[in-house]
C-alpha positions in Angstrom: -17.5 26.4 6.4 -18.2 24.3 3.2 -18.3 20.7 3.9 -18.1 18.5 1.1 -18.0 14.6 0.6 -15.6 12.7 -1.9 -16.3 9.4 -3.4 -14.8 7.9 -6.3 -15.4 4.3 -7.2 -13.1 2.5 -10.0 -14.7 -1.4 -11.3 -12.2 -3.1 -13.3 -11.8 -6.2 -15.1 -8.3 -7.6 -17.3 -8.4 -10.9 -19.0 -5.2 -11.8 -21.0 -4.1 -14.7 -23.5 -0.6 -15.7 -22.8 0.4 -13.8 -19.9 4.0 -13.9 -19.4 5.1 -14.1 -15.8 9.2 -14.3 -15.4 11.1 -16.4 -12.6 13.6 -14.5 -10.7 16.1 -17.6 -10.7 15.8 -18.8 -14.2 15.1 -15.7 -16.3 12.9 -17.7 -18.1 9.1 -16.5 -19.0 6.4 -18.6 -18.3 3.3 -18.1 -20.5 -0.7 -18.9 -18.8 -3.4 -19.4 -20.6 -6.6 -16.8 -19.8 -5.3 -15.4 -17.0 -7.7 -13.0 -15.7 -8.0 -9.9 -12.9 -11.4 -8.4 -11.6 -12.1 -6.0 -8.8 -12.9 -2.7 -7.7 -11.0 0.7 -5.8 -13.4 3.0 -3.8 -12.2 6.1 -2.3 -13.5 8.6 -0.1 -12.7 11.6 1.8 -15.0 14.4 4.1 -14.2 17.8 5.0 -15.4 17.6 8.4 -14.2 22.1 9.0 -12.3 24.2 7.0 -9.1 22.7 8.7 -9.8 19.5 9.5 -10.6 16.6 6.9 -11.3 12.4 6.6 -10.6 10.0 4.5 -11.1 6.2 4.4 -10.4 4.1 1.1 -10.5 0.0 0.4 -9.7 -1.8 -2.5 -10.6 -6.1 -3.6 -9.1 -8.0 -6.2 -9.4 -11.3 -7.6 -6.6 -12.8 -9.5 -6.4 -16.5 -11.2 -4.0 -18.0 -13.5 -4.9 -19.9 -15.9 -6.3 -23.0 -15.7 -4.3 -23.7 -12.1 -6.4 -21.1 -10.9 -3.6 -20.1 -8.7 -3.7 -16.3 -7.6 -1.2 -13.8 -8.8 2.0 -13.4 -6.5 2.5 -10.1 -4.5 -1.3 -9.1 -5.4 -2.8 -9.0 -1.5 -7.2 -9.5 -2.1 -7.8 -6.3 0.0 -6.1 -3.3 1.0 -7.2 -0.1 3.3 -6.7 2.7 4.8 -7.9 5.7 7.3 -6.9 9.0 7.6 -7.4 12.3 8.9 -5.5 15.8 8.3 -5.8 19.3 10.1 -4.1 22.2 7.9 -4.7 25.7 10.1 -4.8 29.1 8.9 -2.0 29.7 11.2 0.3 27.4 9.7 0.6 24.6 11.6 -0.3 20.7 10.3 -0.7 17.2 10.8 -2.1 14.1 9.7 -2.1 10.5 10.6 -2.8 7.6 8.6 -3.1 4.3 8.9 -2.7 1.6 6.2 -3.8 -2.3 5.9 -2.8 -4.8 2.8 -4.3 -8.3 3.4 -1.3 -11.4 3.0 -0.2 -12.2 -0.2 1.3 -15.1 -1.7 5.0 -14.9 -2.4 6.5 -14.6 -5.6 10.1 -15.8 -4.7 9.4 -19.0 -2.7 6.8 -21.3 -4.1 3.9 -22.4 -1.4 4.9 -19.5 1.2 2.3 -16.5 2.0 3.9 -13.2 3.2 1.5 -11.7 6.0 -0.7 -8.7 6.0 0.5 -5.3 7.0 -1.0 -2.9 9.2 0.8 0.7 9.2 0.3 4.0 10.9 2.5 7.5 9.8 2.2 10.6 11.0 3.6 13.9 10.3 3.2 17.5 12.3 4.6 20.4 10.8 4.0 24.6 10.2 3.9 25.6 6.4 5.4 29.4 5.7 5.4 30.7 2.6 7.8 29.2 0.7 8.5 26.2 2.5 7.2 23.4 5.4 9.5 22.5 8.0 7.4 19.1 9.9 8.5 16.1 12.2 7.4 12.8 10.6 7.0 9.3 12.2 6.8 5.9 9.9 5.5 2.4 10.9 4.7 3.9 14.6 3.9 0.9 15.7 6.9 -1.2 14.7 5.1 -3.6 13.5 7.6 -6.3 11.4 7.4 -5.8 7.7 7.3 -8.3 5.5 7.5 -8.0 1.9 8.3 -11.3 0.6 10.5 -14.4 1.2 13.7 -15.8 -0.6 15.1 -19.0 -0.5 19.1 -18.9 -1.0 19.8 -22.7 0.0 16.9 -24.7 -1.6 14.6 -24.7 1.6 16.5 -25.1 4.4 16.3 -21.5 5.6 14.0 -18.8 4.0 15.4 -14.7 4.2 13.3 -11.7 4.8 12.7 -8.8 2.6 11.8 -6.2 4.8 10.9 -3.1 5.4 11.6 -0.5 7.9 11.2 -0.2 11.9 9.8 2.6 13.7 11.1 5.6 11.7 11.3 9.0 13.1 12.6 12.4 11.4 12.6 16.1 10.3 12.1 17.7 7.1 11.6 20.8 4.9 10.2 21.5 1.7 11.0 24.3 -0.6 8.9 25.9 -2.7 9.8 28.5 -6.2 
């Protein structure tokens, strides 16, 4: 057995004269002065056995506009997620992961914050040689997705964008 530890960190910072950020109703391009991004990504994963490995990753962000200092739309502050994977020499698998993205504010309706999302998949399948054959599960525990709002009739009722329920299936890969 050879564990092993992953990490990989990523710092980053954007600053940018005359952004351009467009409006979905008007088509027109909006330019902000210094707008300006800073954060960090860190990533790690541990190879607990041969067959069985972890993995738990988070990211922040900062955003500002200008001199509103109003954060960027559809740019949640933190995200996560944790994982783990078993891949036997007999061919069988799984994994399960679950994902978390902090609210964000929404870049159709002005003033309106589209919540956070917490996610779990799975998947469980046997790998021969050429090709994987698995059962897959998505969003497990239908939890209501939200990606963002629109407004259609000037604010007196706001849509969803969402995403999908509970989502169970079967697939195969192929592999020349």
């Amino acid at each position: 057995m050879d564990r092993k530890l992953y990490l990989k960190m990523n710092v980053f910072y954007a600053d940018w004269e005359d952004k351009q950020f467009g409006s979905i109703d008007s088509g027109i391009f909006n330019s902000e002065e210094d707008s300006e991004m800073y954060g960090f990504e860190l990533e790690s994963s541990y190879k607990i056995t041969d067959e069985i490995t972890i993995w738990a990753n988070c990211g922040y962000i900062e955003t500002e506009l200008g001199d509103t200092g109003e954060e960027f739309t559809k740019t949640p502050d933190f995200t996560s997620s944790l994982g783990a994977s078993y891949l036997g020499q007999n061919g069988i698998y799984g994994s399960v992961n679950w994902s978390h993205q902090a609210n964000t504010k929404s870049a159709l309706v002005a003033g309106e914050t589209v919540p956070s999302l917490n996610l779990v998949s799975g998947r469980v399948g046997y790998k021969f040689d050429q090709f994987d054959v698995y059962l897959y599960g998505k969003n497990l525990l239908d939890e209501d997705v939200i990606y963002d709002y629109s407004d259609r009739d000037n604010g007196t009722d706001l849509d969803y964008n969402i995403g999908q329920p509970r989502t169970y299936g079967v697939g195969m890969t192929y592999r020349w």
